[in-house]
Steps between C-alpha positions, in 0.01 A plus 500: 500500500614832422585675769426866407165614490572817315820564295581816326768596266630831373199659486465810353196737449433816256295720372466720257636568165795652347700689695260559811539147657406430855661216691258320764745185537940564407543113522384326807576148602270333775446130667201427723548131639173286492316608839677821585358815573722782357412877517580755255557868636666847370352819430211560246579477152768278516334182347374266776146530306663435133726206666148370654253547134799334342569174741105500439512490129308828497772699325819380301817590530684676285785280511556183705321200634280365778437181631223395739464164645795375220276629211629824281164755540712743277500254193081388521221696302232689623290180524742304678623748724119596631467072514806496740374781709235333588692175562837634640424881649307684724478866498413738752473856359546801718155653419345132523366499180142363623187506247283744693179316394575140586505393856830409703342110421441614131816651476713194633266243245594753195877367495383121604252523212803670269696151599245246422344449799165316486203694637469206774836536676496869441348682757555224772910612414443899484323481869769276568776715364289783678511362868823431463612875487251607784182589303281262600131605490559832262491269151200693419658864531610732220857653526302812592393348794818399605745649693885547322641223685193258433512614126858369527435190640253404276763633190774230663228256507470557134838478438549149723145344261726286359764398737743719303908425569591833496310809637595815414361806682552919440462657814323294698451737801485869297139510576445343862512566812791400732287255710393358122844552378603263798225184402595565143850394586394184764272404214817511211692296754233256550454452108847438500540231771283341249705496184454863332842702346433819568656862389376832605559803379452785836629846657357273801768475770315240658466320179797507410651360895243219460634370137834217503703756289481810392585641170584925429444638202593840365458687154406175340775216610572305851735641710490239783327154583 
């Protein structure tokens, strides 16, 4: 078995045209062993979001490759890439990225459903999913009805709806309270005792204490970890 979860080579990351080019990524190497947790910090702007959409396969690089789970993301199609999201990686955005008219229940069954999940199993696994990240009895409520740090949790349980290997997650506790902040980062370690890679990218100082290593970026490239 492989024993990186996430390997990334060279990467670098521009845009624009011409000769008004902006570099994101200047060529950054990472490793994330299977069932690590590993936070990304530095300032804003410089990259921990572009080094997250592309470990994802949301964005490309520019230049250079990245594995996840032994497989190259940077080489699949558009197809194949969304097919090994859904497989492979979870996603937790900053802003949570919630449908506003779907339940937290509806919500969670929209990415089971995108997998192939029969109707049967479907909802039995999203209240499932559900309790396990503390929102047991609010399946029925909108993200308006929720709270920031229950809109979270039900945006993790997303992510988790199909027992991804690798979670990634853009600043997890941006929008919560410290109390929430806190069972955000019990819950992470939890998930983890139970098999789930995990890299974060945060300004979080408690975050980033809670994570096995931590890894400082800086106008687009690692400069330690």
């Amino acid at each position: 078995m492989n024993r990186w979860a996430v390997e990334a080579y060279d990467l670098v990351k521009t845009y624009g045209n011409g000769k008004v080019r902006v570099y994101a990524l200047r060529g950054v190497d990472l490793k994330v062993k299977q069932g690590e947790i590993v936070s990304i910090v530095g300032p804003s702007g410089c990259g921990k979001s572009t080094l997250l959409n592309i470990l994802g396969g949301i964005d490309k690089p520019t230049i250079g490759r990245v594995f996840v789970c032994g497989e190259d993301v940077t080489a699949m199609n558009e197809a194949e890439l969304a097919h090994f999201r859904l497989k492979k990686i979870g996603i937790v955005f900053q802003f949570f990225n919630l449908i506003p008219t779907l339940t937290a229940l509806e919500n969670v069954e929209l990415r089971l459903a995108a997998s192939g999940c029969g109707n049967g199993v479907r909802k039995d696994k999203a209240c499932e999913l559900l309790a396990r990240v503390g929102m047991n009895g609010k399946e029925g409520r909108k993200p308006s009805e929720l709270s920031g740090g229950e809109q979270q949790r039900v945006a993790i349980a997303r992510a988790l709806a199909n027992n991804p290997a690798v979670v990634l997650m853009d600043e997890p506790t941006g929008n919560l309270d410290s109390i929430t902040a806190k069972d955000l980062i019990t819950m992470i370690d939890k998930l983890n005792a139970q098999g789930q890679t995990f890299v974060i990218a945060t300004h979080d100082s408690s975050v980033k204490e809670s994570t096995d290593r931590v890894i400082t970026m800086r106008d687009g490239v690692v400069i330690d970890g």
